[in-house]
MDTraj code that builds the backbone (N, CA, C; nanometers):
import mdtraj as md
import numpy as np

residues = "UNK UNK UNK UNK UNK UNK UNK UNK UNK UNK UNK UNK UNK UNK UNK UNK UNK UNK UNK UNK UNK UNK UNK UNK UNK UNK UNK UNK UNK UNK UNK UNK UNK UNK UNK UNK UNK UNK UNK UNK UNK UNK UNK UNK UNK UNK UNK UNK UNK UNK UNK UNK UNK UNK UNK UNK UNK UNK UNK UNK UNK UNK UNK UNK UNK UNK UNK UNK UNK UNK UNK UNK UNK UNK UNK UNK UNK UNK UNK UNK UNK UNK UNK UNK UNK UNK UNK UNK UNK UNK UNK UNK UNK UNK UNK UNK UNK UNK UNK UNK UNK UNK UNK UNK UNK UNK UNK UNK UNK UNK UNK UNK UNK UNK UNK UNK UNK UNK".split()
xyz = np.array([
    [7.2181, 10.3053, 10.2912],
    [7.3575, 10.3147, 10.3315],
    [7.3814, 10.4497, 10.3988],
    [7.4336, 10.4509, 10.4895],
    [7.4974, 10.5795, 10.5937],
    [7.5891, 10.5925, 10.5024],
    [7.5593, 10.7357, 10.5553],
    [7.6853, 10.8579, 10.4528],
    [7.8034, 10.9534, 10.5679],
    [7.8680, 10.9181, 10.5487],
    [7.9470, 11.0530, 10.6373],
    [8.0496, 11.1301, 10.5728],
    [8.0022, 11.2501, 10.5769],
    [8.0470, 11.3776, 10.4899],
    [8.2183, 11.4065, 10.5598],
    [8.3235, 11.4303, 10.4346],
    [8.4499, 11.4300, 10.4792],
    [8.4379, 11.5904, 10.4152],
    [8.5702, 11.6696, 10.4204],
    [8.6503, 11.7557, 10.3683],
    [8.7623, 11.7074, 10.3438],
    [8.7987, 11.6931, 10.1979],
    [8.9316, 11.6386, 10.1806],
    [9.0292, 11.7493, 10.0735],
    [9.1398, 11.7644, 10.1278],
    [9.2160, 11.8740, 10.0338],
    [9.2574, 11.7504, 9.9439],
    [9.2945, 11.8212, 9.8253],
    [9.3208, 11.8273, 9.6808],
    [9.4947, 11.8883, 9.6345],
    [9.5974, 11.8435, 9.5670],
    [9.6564, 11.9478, 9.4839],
    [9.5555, 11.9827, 9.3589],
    [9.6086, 12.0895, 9.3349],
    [9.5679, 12.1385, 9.1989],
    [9.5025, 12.0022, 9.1098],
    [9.6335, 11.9374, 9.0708],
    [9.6168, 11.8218, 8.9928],
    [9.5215, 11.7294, 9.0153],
    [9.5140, 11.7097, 9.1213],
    [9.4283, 11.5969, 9.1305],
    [9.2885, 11.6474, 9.1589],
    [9.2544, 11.8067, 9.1820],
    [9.1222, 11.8132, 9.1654],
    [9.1008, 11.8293, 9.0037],
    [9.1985, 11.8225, 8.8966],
    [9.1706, 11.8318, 8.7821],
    [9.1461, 11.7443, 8.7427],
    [9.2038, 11.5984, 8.7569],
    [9.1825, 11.5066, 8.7137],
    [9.0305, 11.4322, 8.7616],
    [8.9542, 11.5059, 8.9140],
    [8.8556, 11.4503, 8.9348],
    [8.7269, 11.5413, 8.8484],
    [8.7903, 11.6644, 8.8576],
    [8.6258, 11.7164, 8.7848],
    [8.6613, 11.6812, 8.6606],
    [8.7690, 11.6099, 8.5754],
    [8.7767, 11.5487, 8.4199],
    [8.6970, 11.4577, 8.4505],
    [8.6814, 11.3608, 8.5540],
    [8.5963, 11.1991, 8.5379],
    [8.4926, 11.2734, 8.5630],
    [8.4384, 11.3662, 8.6183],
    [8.2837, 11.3893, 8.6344],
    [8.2146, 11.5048, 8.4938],
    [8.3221, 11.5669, 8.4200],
    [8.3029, 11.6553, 8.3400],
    [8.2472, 11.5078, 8.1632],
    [8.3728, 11.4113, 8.1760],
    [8.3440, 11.3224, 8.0864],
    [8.2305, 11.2135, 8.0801],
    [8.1902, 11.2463, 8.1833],
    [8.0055, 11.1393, 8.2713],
    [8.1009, 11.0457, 8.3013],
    [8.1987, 11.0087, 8.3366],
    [8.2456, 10.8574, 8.3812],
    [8.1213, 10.8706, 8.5052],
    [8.1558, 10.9510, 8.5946],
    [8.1000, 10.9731, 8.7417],
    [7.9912, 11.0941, 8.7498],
    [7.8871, 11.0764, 8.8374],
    [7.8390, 11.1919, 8.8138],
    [7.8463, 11.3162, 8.9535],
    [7.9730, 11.2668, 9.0156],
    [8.0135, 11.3712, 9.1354],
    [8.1725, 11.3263, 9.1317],
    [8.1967, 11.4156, 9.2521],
    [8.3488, 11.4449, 9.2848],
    [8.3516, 11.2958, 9.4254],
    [8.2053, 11.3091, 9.4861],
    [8.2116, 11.2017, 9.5579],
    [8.2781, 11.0289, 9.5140],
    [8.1592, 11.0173, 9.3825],
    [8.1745, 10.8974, 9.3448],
    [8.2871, 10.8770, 9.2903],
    [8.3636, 10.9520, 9.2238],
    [8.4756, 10.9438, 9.1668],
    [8.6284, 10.9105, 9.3304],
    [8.6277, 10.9528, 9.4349],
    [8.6604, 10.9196, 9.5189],
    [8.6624, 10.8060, 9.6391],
    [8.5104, 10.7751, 9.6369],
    [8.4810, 10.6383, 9.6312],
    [8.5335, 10.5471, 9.5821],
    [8.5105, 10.5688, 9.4254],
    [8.6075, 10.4213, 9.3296],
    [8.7280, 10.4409, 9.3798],
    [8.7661, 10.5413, 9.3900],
    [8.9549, 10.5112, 9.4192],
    [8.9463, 10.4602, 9.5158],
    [8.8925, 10.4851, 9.6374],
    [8.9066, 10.4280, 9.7724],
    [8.8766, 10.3069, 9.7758],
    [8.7770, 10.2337, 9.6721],
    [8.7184, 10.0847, 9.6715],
    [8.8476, 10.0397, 9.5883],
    [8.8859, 10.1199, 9.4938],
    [9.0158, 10.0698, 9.4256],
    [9.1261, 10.0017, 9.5200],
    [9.1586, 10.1229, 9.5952],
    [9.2938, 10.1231, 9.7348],
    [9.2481, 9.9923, 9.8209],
    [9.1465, 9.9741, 9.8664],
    [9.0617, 9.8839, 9.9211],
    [9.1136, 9.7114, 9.8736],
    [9.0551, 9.7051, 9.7014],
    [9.0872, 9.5839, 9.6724],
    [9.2788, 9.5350, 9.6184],
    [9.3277, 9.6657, 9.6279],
    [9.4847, 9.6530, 9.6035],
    [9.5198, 9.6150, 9.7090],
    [9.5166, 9.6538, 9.8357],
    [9.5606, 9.5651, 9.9644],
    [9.4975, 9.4463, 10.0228],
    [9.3659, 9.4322, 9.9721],
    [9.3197, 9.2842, 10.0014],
    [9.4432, 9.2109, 9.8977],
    [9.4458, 9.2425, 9.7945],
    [9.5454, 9.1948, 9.6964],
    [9.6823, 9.1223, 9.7135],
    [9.7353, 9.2545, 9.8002],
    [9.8300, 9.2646, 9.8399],
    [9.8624, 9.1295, 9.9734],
    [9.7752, 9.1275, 10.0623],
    [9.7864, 9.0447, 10.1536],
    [9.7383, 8.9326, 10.0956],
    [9.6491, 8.9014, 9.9722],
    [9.7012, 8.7350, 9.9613],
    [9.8385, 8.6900, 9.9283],
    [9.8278, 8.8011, 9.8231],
    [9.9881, 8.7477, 9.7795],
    [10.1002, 8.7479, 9.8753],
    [10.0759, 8.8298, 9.9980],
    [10.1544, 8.7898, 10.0876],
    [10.1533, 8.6664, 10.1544],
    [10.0422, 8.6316, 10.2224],
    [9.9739, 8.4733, 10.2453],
    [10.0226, 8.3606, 10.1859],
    [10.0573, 8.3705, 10.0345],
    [10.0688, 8.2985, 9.9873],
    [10.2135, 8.2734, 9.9733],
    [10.3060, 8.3718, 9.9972],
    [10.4075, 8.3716, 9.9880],
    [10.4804, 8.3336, 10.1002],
    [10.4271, 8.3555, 10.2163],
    [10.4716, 8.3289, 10.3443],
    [10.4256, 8.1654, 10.3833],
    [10.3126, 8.1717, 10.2912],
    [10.2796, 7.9423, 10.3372],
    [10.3882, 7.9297, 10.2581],
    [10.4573, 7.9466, 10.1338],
    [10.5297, 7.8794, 10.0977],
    [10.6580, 7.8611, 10.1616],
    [10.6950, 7.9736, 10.2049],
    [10.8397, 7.9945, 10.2520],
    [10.7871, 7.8706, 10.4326],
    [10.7362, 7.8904, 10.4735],
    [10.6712, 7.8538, 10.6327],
    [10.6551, 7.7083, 10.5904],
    [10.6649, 7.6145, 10.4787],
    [10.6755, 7.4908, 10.4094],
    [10.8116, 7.4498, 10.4012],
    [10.8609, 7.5523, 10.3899],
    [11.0428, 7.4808, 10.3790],
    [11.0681, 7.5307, 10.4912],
    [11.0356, 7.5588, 10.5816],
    [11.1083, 7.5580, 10.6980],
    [11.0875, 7.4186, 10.7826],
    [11.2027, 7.3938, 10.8639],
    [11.1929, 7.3068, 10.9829],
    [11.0812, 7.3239, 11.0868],
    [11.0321, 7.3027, 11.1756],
    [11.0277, 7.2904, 11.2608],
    [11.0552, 7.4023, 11.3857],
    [11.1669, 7.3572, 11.4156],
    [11.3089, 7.4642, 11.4791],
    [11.2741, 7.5792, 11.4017],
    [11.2690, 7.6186, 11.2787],
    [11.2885, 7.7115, 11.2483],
    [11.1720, 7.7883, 11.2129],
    [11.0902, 7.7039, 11.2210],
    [10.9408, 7.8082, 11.2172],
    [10.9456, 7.8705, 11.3997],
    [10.9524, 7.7761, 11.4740],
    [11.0170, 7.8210, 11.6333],
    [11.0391, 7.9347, 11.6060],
    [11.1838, 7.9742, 11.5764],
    [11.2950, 8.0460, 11.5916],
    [11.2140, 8.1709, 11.5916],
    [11.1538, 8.1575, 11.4276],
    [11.1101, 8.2843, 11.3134],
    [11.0020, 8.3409, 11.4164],
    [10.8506, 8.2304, 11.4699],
    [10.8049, 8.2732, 11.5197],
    [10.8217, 8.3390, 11.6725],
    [10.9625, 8.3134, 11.7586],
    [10.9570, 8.3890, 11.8632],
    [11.0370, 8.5061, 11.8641],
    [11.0598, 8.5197, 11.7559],
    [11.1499, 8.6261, 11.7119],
    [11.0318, 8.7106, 11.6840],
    [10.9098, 8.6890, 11.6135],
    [10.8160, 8.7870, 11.5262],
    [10.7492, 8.8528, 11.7227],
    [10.7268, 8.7619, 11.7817],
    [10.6542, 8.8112, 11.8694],
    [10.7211, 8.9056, 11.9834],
    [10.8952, 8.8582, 11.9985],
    [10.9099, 8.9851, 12.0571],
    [10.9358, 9.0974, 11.9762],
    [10.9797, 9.1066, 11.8260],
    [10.9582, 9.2582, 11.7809],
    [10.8135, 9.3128, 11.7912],
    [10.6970, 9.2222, 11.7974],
    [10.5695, 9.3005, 11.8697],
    [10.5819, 9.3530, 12.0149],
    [10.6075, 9.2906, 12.0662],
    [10.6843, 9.3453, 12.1902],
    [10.7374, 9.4612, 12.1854],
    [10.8281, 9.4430, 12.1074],
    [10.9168, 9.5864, 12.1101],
    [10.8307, 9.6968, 12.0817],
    [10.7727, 9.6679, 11.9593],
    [10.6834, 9.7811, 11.9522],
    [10.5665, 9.8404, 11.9926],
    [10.5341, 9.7397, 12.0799],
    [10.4200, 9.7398, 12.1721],
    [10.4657, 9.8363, 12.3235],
    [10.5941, 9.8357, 12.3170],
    [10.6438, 9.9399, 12.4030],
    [10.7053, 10.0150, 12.3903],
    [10.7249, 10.0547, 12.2478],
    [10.7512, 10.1944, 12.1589],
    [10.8579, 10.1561, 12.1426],
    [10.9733, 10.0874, 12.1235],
    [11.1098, 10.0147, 12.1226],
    [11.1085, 10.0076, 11.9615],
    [11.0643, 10.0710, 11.8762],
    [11.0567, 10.1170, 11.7590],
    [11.1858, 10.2307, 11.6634],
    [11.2135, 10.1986, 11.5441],
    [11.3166, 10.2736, 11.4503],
    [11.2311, 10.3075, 11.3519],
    [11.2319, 10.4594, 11.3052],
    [11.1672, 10.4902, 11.1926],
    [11.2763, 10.5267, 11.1042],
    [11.2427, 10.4014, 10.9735],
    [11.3298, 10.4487, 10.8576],
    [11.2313, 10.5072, 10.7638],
    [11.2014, 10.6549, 10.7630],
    [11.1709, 10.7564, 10.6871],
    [11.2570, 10.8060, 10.5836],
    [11.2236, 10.8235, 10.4633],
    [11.3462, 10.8611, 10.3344],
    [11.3920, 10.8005, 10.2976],
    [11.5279, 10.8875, 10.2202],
    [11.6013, 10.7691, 10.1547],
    [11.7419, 10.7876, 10.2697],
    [11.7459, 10.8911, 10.3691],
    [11.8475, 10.8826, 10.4755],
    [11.8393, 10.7243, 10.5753],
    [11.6553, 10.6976, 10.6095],
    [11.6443, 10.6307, 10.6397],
    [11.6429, 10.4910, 10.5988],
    [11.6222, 10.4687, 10.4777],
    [11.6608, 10.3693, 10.3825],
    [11.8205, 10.3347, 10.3885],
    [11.8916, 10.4190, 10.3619],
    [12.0082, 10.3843, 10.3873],
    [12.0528, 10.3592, 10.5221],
    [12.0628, 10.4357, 10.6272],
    [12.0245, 10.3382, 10.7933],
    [11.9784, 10.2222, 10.7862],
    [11.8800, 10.1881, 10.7411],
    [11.8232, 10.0546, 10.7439],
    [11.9178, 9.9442, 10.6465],
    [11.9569, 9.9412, 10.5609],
    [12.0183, 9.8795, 10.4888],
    [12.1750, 9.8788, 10.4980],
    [12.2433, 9.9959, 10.5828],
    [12.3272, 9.9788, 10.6778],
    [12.3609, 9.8936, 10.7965],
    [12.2315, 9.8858, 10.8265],
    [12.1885, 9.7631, 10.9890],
    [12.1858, 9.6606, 10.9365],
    [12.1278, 9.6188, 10.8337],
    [12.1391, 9.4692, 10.7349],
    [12.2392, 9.4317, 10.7060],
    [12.3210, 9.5112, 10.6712],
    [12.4237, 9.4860, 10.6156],
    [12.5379, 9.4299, 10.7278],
    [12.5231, 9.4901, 10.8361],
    [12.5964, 9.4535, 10.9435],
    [12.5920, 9.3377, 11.0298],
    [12.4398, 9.3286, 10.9934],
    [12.3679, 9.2369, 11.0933],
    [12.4712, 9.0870, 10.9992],
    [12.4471, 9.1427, 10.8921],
    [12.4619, 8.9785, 10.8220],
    [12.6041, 8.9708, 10.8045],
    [12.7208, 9.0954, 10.8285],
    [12.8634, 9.0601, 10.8558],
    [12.8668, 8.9716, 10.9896],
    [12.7875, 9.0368, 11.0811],
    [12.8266, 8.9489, 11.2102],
    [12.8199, 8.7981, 11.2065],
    [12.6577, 8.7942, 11.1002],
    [12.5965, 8.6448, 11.1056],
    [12.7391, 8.5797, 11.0601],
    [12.7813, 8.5808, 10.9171],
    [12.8894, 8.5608, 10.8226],
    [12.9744, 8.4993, 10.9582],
    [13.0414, 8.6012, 11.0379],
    [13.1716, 8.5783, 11.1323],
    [13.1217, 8.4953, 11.1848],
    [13.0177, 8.4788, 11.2697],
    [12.9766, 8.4085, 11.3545],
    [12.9717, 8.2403, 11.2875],
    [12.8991, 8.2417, 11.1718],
    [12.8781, 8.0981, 11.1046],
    [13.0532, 8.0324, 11.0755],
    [13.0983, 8.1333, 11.0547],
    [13.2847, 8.0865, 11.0337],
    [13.3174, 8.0779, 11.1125],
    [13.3196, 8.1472, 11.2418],
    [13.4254, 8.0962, 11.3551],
    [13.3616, 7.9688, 11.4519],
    [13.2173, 7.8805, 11.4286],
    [13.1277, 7.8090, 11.4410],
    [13.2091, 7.6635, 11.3462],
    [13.2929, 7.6857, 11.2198],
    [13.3307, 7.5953, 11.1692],
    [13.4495, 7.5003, 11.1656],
])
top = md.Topology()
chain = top.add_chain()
for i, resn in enumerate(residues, 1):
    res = top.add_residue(resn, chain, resSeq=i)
    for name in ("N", "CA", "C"):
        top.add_atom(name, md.element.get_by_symbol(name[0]), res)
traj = md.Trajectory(xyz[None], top)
């Protein structure tokens, strides 16, 4: 197996907690002990995306037709958008709240719109 040598900074803490796994023999370097986490991080997002997979066939099952349409030409121009930097970064919790501000609005309009539709 090819090796390629990193430099990685540390806080305090967390170089304590790595020379503890190599001081207790769990590991017998600072390497291997970084490794597992990274194979760790590794199988949490394979993880992560089934359960997304799985969550999205279900929802993509109750949809229509029309509305898998809709969903899907909607997904491809926000690639679009961001494919030409047409991008919003909600960073923080300033940005969290922006974002959940825009939701919130988005779905007053929907609201008006579905009522004055009736």
């Amino acid at each position: 197996m090819r090796v390629e040598q990193m430099n990685v900074s540390l806080s305090p803490e967390m170089a304590k907690f790595v020379r503890g796994k190599v001081k207790t023999g769990s590991y017998t370097n600072a390497s291997e002990v970084v490794r597992a986490a990274l194979r760790r991080m590794q199988d949490d997002e394979a993880r992560e995306i089934r359960v997304a997979r799985t969550a999205v066939d279900a929802i993509l099952a109750e949809m229509s037709d029309e509305e898998r349409q809709r969903t899907l030409a909607r997904a491809r121009e926000g690639f679009a958008e961001a494919e030409r930097g047409e991008t919003t970064d909600y960073a923080g919790r300033e940005g969290l709240e922006r974002l959940g501000e825009g939701v919130k609005e988005r779905g007053r309009k929907l609201a008006e719109k579905a009522g004055s539709s009736e």
